[in-house]
Structures are given as C-alpha cells and as structure tokens.
Backbone as CSV, one residue per row, in Angstrom:
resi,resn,N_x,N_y,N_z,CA_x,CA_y,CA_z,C_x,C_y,C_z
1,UNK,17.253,1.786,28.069,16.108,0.984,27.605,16.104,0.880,26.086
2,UNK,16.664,1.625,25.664,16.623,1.961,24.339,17.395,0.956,23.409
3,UNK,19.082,0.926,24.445,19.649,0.076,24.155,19.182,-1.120,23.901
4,UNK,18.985,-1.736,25.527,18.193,-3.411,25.260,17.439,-3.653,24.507
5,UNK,16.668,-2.738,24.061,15.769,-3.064,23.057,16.092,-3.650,21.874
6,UNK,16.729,-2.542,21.501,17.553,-2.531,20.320,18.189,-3.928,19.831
7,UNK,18.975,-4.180,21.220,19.667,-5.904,20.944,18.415,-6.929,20.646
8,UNK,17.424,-6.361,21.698,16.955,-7.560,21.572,16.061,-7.808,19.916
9,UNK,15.958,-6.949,19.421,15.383,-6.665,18.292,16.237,-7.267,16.908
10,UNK,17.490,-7.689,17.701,18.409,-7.816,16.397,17.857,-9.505,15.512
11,UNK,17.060,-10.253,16.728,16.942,-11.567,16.562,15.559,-11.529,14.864
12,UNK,15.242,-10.273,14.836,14.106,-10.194,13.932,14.702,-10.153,12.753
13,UNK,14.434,-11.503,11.761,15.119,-11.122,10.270,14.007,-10.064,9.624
14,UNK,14.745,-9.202,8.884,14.108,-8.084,7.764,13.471,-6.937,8.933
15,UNK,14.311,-6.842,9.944,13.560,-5.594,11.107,14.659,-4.065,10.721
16,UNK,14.163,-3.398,11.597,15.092,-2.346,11.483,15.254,-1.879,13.181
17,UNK,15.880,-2.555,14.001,16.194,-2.576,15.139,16.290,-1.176,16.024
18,UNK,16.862,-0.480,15.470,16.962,0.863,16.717,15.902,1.339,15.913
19,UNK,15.201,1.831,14.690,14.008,2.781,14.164,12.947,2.300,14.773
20,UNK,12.937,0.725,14.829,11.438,0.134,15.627,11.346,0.688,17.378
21,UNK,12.756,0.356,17.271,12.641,0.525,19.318,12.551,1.746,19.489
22,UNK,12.897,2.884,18.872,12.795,4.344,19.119,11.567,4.551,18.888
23,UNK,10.766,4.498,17.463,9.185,4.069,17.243,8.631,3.692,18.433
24,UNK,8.776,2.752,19.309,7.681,2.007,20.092,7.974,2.609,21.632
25,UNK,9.362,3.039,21.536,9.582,4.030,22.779,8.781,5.492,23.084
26,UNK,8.700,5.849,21.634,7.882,7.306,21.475,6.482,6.944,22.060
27,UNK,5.865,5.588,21.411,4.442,5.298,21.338,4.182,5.037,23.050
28,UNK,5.092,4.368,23.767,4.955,3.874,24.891,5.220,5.446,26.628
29,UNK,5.719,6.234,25.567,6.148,7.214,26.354,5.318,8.696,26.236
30,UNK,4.830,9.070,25.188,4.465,10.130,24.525,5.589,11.256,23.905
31,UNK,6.478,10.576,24.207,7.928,11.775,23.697,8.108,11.722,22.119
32,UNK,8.701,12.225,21.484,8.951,12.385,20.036,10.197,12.217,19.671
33,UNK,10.690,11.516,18.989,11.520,10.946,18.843,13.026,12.253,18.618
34,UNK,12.738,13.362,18.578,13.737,14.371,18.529,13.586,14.206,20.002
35,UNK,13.289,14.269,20.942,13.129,15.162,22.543,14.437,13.632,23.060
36,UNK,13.517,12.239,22.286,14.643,10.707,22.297,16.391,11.612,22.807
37,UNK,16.303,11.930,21.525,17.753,12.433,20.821,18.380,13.508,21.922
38,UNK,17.780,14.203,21.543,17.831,15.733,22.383,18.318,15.148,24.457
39,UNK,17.486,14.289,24.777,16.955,14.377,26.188,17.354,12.720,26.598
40,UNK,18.359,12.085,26.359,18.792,10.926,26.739,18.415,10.350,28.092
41,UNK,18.432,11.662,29.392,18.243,10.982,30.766,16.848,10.906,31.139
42,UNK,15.859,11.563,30.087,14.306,11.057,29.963,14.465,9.940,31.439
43,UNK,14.005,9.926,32.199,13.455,8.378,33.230,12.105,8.278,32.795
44,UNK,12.174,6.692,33.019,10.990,6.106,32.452,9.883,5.929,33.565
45,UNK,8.683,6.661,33.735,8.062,5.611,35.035,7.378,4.219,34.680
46,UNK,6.967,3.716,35.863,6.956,2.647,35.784,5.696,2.237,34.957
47,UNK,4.933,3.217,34.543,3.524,2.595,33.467,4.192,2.543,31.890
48,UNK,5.155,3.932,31.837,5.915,4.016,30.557,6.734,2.819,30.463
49,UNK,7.934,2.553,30.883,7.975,0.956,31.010,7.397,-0.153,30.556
50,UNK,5.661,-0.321,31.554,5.367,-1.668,31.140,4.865,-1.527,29.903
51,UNK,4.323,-0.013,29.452,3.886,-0.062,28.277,4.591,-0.490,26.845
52,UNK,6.379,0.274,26.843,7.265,-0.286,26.187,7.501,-1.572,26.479
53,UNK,7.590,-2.294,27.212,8.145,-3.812,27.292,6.979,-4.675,26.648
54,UNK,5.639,-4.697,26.647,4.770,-5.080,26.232,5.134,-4.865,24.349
55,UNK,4.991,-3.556,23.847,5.353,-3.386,22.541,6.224,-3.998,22.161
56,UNK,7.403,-4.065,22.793,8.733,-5.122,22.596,9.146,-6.428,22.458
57,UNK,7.522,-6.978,22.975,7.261,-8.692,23.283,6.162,-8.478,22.068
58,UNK,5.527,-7.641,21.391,4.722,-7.948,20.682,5.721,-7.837,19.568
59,UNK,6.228,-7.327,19.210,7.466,-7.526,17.771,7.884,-8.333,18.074
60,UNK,8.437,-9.038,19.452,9.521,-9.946,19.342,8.477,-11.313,18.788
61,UNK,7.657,-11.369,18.842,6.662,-12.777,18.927,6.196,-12.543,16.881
62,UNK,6.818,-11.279,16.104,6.890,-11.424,14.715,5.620,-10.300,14.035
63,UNK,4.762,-9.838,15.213,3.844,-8.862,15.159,4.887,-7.628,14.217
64,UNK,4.038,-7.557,13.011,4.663,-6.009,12.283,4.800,-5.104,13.199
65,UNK,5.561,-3.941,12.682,5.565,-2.615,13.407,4.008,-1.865,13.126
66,UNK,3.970,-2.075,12.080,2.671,-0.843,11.719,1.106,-1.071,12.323
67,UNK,1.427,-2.769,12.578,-0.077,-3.478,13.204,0.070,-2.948,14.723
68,UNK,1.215,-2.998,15.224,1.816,-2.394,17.008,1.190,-1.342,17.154
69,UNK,1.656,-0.609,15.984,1.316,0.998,16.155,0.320,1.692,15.905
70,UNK,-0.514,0.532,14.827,-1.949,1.283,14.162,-1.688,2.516,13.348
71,UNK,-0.784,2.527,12.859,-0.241,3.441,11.610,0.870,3.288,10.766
72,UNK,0.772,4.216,9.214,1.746,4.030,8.709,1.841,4.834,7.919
73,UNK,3.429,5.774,7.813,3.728,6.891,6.760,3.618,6.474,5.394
74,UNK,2.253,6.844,4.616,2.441,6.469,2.760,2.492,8.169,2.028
75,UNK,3.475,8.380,1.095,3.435,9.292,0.764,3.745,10.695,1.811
76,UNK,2.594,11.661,1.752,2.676,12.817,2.888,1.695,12.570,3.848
77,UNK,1.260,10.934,3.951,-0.311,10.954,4.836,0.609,10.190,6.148
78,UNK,-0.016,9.862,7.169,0.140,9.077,7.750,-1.457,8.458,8.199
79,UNK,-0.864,6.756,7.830,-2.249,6.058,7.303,-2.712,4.988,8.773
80,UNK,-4.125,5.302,9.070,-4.138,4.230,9.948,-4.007,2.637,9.310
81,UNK,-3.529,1.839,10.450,-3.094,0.736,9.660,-3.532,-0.829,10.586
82,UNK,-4.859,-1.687,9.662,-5.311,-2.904,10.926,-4.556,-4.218,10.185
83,UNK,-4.549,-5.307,10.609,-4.386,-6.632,9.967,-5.354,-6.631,9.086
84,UNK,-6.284,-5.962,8.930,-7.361,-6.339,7.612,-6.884,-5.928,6.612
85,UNK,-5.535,-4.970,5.907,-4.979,-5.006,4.970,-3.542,-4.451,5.092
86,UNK,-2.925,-4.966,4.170,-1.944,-4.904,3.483,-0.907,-3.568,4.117
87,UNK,0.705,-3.939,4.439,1.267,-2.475,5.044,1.608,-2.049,3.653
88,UNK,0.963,-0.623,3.620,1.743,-0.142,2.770,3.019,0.081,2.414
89,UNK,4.061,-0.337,1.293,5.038,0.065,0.997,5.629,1.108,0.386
90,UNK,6.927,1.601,0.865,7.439,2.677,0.122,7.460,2.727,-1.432
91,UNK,7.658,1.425,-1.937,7.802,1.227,-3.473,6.499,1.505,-4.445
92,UNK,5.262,1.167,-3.322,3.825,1.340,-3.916,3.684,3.027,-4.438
93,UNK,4.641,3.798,-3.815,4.590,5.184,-3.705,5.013,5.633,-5.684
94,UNK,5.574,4.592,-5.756,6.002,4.879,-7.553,4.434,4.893,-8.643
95,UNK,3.548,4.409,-8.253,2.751,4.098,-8.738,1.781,5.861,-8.608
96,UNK,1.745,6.383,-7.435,1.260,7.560,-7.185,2.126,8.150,-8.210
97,UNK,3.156,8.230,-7.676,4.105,9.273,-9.287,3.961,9.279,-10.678
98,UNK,3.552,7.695,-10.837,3.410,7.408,-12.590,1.924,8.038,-12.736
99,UNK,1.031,8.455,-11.638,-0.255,8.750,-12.222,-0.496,10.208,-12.089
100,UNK,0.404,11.057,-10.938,0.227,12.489,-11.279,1.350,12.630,-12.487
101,UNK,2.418,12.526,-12.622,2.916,12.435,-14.028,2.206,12.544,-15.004
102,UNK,1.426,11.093,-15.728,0.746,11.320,-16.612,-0.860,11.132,-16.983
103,UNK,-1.476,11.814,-15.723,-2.616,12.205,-15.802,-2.804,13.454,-15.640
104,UNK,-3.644,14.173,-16.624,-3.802,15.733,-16.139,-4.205,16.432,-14.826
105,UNK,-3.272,16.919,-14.185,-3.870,17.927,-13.074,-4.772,18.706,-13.043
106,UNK,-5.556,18.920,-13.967,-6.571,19.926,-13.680,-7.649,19.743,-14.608
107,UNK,-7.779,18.490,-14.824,-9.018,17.605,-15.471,-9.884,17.092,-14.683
108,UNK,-11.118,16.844,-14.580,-11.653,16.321,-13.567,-11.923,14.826,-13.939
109,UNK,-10.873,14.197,-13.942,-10.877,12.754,-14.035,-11.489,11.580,-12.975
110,UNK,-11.649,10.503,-13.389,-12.309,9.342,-12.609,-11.567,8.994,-12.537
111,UNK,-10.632,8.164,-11.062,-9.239,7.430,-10.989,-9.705,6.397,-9.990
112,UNK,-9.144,5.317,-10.040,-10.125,4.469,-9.419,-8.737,3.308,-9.048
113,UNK,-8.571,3.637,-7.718,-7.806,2.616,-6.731,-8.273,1.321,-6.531
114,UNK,-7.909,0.126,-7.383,-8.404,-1.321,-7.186,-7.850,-1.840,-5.997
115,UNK,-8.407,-3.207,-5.545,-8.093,-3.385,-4.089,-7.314,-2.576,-3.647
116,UNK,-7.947,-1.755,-2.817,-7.222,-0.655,-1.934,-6.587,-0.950,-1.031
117,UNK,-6.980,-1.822,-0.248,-6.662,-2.316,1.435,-6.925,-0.951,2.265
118,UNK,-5.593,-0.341,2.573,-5.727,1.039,3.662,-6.331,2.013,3.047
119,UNK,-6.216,2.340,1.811,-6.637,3.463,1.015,-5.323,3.999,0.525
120,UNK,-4.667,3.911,0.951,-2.923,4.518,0.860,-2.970,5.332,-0.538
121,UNK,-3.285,4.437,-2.039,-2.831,5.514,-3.115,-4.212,6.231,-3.417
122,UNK,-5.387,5.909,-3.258,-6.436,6.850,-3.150,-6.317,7.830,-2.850
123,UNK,-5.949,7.759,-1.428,-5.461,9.037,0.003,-4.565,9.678,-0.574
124,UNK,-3.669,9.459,-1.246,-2.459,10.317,-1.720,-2.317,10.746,-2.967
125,UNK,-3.668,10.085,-3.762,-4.103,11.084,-5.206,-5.414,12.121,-4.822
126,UNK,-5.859,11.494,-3.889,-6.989,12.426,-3.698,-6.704,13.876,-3.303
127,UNK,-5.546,13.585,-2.186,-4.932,14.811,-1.343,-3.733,15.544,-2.428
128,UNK,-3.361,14.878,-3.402,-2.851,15.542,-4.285,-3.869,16.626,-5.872
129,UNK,-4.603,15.693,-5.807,-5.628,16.294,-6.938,-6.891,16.322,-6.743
130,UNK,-7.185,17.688,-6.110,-8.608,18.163,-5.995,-9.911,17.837,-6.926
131,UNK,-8.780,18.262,-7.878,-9.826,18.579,-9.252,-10.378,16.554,-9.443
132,UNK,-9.604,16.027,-9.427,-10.021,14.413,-9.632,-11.193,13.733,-8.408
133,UNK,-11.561,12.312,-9.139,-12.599,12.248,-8.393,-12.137,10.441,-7.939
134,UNK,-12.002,10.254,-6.942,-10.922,8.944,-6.461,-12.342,8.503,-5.871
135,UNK,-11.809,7.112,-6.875,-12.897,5.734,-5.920,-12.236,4.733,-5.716
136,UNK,-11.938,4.105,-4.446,-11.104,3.248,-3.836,-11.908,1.909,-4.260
137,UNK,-11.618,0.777,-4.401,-12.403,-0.765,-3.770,-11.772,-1.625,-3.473
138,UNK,-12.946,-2.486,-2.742,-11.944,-3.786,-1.716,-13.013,-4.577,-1.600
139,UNK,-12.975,-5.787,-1.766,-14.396,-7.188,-1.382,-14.070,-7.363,0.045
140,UNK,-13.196,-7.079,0.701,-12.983,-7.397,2.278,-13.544,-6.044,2.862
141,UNK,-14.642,-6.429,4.329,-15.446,-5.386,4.423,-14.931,-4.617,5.488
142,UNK,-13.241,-5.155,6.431,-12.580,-4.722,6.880,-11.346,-3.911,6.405
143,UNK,-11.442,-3.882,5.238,-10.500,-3.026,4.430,-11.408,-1.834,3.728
144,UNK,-12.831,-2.439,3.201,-13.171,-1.177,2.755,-13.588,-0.132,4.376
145,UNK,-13.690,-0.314,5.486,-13.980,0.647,6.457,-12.689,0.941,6.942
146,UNK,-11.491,0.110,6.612,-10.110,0.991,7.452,-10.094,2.142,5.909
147,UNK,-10.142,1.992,4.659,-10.209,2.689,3.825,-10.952,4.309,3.973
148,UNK,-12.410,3.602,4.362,-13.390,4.648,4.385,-12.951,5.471,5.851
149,UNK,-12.331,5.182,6.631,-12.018,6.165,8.038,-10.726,6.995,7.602
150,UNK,-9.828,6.457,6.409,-8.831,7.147,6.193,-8.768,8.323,5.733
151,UNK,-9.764,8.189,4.122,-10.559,9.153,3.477,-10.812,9.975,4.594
152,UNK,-11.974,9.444,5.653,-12.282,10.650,6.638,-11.924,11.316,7.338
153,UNK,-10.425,10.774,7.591,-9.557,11.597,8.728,-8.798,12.391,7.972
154,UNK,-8.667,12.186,6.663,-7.771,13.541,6.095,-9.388,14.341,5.135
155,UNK,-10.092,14.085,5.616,-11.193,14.663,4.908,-10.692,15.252,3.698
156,UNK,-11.022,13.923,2.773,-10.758,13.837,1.487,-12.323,13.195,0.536
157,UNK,-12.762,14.717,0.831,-13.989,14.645,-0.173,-14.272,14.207,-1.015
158,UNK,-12.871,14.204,-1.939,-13.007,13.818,-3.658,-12.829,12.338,-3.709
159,UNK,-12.975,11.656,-2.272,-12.685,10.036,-2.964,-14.127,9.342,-2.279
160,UNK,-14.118,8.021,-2.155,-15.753,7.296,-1.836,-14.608,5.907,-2.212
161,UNK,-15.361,5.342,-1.178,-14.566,4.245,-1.443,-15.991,2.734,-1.533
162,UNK,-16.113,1.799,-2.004,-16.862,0.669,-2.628,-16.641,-0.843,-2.063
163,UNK,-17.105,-0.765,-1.633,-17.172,-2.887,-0.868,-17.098,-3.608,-2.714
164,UNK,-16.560,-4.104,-3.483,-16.699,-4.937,-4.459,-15.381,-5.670,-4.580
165,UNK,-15.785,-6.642,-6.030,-14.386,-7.259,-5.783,-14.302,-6.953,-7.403
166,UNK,-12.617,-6.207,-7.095,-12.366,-5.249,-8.059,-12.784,-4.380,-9.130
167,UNK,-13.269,-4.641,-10.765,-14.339,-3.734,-10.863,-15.648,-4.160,-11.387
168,UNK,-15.941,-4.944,-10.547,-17.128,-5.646,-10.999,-18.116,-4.854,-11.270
169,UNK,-18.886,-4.001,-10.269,-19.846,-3.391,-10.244,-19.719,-1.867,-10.932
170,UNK,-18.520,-1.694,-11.605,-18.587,-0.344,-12.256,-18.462,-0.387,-13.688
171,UNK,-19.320,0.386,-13.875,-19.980,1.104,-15.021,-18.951,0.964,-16.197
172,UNK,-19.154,0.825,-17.479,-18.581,0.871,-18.544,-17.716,1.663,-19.182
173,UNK,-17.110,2.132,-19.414,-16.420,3.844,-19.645,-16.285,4.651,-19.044
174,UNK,-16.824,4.064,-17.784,-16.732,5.555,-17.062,-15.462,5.508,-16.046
175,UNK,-14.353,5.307,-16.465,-13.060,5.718,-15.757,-11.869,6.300,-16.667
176,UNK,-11.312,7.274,-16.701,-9.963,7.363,-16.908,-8.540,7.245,-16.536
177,UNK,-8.451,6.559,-15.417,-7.529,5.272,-15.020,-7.900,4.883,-13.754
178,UNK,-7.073,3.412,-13.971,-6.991,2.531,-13.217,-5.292,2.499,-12.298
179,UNK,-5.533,2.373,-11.170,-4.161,2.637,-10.451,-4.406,1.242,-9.458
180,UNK,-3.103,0.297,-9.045,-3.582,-0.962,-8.578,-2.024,-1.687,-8.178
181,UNK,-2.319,-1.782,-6.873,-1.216,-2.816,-6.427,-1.877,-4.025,-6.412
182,UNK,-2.121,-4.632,-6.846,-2.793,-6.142,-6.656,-2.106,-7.287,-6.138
183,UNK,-2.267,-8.322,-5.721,-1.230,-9.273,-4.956,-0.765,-10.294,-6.525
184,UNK,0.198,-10.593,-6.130,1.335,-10.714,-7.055,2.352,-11.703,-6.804
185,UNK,1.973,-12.278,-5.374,3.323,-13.116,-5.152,2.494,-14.506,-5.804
186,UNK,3.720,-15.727,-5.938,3.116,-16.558,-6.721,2.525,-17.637,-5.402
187,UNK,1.825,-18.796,-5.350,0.683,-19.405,-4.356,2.062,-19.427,-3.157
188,UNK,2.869,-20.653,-3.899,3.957,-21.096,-3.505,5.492,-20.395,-3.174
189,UNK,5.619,-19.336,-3.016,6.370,-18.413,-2.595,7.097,-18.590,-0.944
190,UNK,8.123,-18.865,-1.195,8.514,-19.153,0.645,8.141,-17.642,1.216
191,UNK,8.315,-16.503,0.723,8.269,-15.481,1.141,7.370,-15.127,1.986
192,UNK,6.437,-16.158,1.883,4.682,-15.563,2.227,4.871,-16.592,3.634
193,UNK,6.102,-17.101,4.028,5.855,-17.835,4.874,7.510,-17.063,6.362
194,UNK,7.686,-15.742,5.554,8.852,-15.014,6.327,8.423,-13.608,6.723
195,UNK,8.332,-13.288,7.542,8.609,-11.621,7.765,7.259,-11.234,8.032
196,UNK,7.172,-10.144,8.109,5.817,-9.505,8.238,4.805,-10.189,7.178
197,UNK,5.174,-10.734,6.420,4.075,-11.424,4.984,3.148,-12.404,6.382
198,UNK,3.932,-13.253,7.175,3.297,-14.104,7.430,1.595,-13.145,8.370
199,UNK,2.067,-12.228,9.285,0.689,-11.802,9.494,-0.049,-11.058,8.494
200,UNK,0.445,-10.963,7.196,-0.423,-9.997,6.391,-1.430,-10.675,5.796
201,UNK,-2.570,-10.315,5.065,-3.578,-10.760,4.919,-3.580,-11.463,3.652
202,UNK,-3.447,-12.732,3.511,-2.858,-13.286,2.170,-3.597,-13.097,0.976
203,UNK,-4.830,-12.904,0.676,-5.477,-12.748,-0.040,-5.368,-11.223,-1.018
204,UNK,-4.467,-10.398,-0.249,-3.144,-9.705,-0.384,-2.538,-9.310,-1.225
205,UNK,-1.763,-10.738,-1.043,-0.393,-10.841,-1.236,-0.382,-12.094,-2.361
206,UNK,-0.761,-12.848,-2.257,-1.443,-14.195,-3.280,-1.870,-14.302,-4.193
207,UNK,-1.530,-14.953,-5.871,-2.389,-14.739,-6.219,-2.226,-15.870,-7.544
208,UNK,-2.264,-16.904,-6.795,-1.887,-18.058,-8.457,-0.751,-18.693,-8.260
209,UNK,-0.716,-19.503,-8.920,0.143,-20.265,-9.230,1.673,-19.701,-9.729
210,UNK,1.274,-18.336,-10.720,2.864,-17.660,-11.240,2.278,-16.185,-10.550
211,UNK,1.660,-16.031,-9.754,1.002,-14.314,-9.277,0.210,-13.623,-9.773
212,UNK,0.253,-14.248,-10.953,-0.467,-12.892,-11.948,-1.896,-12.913,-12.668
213,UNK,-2.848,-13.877,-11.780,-4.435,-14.023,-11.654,-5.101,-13.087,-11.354
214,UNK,-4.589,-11.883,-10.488,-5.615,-10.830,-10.449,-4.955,-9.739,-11.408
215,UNK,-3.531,-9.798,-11.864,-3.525,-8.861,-12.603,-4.062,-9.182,-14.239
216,UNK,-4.101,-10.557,-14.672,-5.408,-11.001,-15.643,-6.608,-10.583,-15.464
217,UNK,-6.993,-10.692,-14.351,-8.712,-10.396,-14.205,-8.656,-8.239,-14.379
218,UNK,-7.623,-7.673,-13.671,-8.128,-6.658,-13.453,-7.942,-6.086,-15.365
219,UNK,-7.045,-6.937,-15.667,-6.568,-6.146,-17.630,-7.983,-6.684,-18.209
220,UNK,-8.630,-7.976,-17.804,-9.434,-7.849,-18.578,-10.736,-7.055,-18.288
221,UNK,-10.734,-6.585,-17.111,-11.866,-5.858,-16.608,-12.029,-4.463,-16.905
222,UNK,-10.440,-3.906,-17.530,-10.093,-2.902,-17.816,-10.930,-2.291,-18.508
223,UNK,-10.430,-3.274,-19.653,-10.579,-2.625,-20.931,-12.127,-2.226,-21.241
224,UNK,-13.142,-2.733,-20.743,-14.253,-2.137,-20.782,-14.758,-1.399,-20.040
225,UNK,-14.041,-1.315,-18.623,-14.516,0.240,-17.351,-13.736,1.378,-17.819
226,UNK,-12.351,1.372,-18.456,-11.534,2.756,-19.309,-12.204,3.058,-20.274
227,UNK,-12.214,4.926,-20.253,-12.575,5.241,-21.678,-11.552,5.123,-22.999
228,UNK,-11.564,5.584,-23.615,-10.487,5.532,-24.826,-9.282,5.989,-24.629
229,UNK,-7.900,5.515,-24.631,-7.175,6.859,-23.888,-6.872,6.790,-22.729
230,UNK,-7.460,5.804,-22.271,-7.943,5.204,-20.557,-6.428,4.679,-20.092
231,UNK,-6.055,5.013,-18.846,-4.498,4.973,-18.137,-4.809,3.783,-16.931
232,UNK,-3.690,2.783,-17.461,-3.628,1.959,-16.410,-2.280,1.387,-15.389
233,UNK,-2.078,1.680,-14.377,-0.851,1.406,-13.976,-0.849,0.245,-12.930
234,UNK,0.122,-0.609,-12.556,-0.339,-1.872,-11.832,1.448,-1.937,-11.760
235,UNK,1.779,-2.210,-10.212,2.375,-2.965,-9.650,2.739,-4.627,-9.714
236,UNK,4.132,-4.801,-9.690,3.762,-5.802,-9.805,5.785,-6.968,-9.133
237,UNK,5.251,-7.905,-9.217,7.027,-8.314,-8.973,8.666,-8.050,-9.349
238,UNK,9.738,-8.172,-9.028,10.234,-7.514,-10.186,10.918,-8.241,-11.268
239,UNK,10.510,-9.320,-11.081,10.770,-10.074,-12.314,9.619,-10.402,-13.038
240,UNK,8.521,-10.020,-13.080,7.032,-9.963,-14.049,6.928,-8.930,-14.423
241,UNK,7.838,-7.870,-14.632,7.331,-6.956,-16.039,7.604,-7.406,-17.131
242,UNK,7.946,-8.114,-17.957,7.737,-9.151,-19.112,6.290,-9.956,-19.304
243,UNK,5.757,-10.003,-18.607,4.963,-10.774,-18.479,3.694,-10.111,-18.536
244,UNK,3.801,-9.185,-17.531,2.502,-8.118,-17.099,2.146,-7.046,-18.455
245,UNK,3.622,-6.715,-19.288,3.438,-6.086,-20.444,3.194,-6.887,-21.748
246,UNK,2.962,-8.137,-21.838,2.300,-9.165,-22.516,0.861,-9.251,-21.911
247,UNK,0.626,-9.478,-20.979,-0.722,-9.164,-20.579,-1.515,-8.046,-21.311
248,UNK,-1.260,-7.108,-21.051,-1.750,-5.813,-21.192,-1.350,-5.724,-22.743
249,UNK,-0.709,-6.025,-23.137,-0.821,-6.208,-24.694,-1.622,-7.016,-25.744
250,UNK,-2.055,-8.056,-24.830,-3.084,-8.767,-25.201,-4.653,-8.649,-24.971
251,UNK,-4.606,-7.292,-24.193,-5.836,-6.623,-23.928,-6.328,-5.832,-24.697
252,UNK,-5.113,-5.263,-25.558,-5.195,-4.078,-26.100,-4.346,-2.598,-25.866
253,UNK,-3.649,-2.943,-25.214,-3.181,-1.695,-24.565,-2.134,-1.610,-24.993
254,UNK,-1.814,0.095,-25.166,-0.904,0.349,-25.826,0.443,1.328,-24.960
255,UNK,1.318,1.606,-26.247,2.284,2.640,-24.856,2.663,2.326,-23.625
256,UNK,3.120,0.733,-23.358,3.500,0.217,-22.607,4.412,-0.205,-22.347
257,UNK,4.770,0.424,-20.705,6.010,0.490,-20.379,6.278,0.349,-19.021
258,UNK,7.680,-0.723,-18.677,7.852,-1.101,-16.883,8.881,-0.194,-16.850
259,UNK,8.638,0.551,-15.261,9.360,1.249,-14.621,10.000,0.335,-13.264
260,UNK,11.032,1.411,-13.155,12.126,0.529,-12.017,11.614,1.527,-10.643
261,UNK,11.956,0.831,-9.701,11.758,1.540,-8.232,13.019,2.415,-8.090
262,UNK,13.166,2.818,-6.956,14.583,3.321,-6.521,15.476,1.959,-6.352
263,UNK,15.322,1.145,-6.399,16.277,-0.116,-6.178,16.894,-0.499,-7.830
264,UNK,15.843,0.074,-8.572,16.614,0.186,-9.569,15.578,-1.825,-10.257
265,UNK,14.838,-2.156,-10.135,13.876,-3.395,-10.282,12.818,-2.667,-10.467
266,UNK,12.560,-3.779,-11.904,11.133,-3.397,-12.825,9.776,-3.434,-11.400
267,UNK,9.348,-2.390,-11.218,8.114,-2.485,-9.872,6.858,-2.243,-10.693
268,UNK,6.751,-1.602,-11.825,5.386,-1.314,-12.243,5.081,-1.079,-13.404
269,UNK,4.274,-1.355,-14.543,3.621,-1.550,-15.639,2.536,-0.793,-16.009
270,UNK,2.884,0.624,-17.025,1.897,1.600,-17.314,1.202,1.000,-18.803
271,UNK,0.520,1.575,-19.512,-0.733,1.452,-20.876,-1.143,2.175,-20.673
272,UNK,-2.312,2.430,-21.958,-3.108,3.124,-22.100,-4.074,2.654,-23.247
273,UNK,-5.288,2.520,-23.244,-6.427,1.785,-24.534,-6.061,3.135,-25.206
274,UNK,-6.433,2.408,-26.702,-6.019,3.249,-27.770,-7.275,4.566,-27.836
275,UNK,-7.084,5.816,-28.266,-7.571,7.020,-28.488,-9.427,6.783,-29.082
C-alpha cells in the first residue's frame, strides 16, 4: 500500500512522495512510522484502508499535507495547522534564531510576533524564553484562535495573542522587538497560482504589486511601537533583501543586515532603532 501510494503521489509537482504516504499511512493506521519500517507485513483492515485511500485522494486533488493532517513540525513544537493560516516553513525557523541570538535571554523583554497565522514563532520563542513576554497578532479571527489554542496546548503562559491588524492597537514604546514573516510574494506571482500556495490563505502570502506593502506598513509602524535599541527582524523573498534593507533604512534603522537560509538565499532582514 505503501508502494501505490507512493507512485501515485509522484503526479504532485513540489510533493515529497514516500514522506507524505508514510505520513498519511501512520495517520490512517495509528502505527508510527518506525513500527512502518520495523514491521513491513503490518495488514491493513479494512477501516485502516478506507481511511488511507481517502487521505490519498485528498492530496491527490492538491489538498496540502499539513491541512490532511491538522498539524505541523515548527521548530521543537508540533503546531496544529487549519486553512485559516499559513503552513509554516522550515526557513521561517531562521528568524527564531536571529532573535534568541540577539536578544537577551534573561531580560524580560516584549517580543511581539506580527501576523502570526499558527503562532509558530511566538510558540517557539515563548517555549524558548521564559523570562520574555510574547504577543502574537492576526486581523483574521481564524488565525488569531488557531494561534490562541496553540499557545494553549503547549501551555505557554508567557505569550497572549491579539485579533488586530498588525500593530495598530499597540502602545508606543512599549516593545523590544518585532519578529514577522509577513506576505511578500508580489500580486502577480505565478507561484501563488502552483503548489500548496494555491490553498493557502492569500492574504498570506500577497502583498502588492512588488510584495513589499506590508513590510512598508509594518517598518513604518515600527518605529514608534520599538523602544530605542528596539530589534526588528522580517522575512522576506530572496531576492528583496536590497530592498527591505532600504526600507528599514529609511525608517531609521540601523545595523542592518540580510541573512541567508540554509539554501544559502538572502531569507531575512535584521535592524535595530538607534540607542
């Protein structure tokens, strides 16, 4: 079963064919994907079956894996995961690094996750730094409650997450960074019309004419919710770190600098307002 799957999975551009079918075999079976390995003559009964063949017609018809499964590994969490936002990516995970890096561990800082969608880098600064105090937001009221159940299932006290649209409703100075995947692709992007993009929630993923409309709005929103000193990191395409560090230079921000992913492509754009 494992096999057929597998083939039939090959027809999916940008899939990962035997990881999905082993994935949806576990989900459809209750087995774990070592016992997979371990225990080949596993027989399937016949509810395990229809349950896998069903999962198998729902990918094949272009359904993500993570929407199938209602989850997704970010960082050390594993995140529940609806069509109301965004799958988290492995690359978003650089952005968590640039902020325990260079934010103090044992400061009790304000860090504040802009459109969150799942909660993903909230969840994984919060669960990394006690001492900090994580506020997620999202204007979609199905992202701020997949957010707010995430927080709750790893009962992660130190975060609260906010229905707004980005930082509208917060306070003046009172943050010491800003951490933010914001959508980034440009209106017109074929991309948004291939792969898992097409069920993702475009509002997302979208954002202008060249992408970079919400990362304008959030630099200029910055600079008056950071205190002095104030850390901002933002995701972004990988051919707009030129661009994004002109932004942010025109805000004011200083000590700015694009980092590469593991692929070795500019993924993200740090600052900081001056002292």
């Amino acid at each position: 079963m494992l096999r057929e799957a597998t083939a039939a999975l090959t027809i999916l551009p940008h899939a990962s064919p035997h990881l999905e079918a082993a994935l949806l075999l576990c989900d459809a079976t209750g087995h774990t994907r070592t016992e997979l390995l371990v225990r080949p003559e596993i027989a399937l009964g016949a509810a395990d079956l229809a349950r896998f063949e069903a999962l198998i017609q729902r990918r094949l018809t272009g359904e993500p894996i993570a929407y199938i499964r209602g989850r997704q590994a970010f960082w050390t969490l594993e995140l529940e995961i609806t069509p109301d936002a965004l799958i988290p990516r492995p690359e978003t995970e650089l952005l968590v690094e640039l902020a325990l890096e260079r934010l103090r561990a044992d400061a009790p800082l304000r860090v504040l996750d802009a459109g969150s969608g799942s909660g993903a880098i909230a969840a994984a600064l919060a669960s990394e730094r006690p001492a900090w105090t994580l506020i997620a937001t999202d204007r979609t009221m199905g992202a701020a409650r997949l957010t707010g159940r995430n927080l709750r299932t790893w009962a992660l006290g130190n975060a609260q997450v906010i229905r707004c649209d980005w930082l509208r409703p917060i306070a003046e100075r009172s943050l010491d960074a800003i951490i933010a995947n914001p959508p980034y692709v440009p209106d017109a992007d074929p991309h948004l019309g291939q792969g898992d993009l097409i069920r993702e929630p475009r509002n997302a993923l979208a954002a202008g004419p060249d992408g970079l409309d919400a990362i304008r709005t959030l630099s200029t929103q910055a600079t008056s919710r950071l205190r002095p000193a104030g850390f901002i990191a933002l995701e972004h395409g990988f051919d707009q770190g030129s661009a994004v560090r002109t932004i942010l230079n025109r805000h004011g921000f200083e000590d700015i600098h694009t980092h590469p992913d593991l692929g070795g492509r500019e993924r993200a754009t740090t600052g900081r307002l001056p002292a």
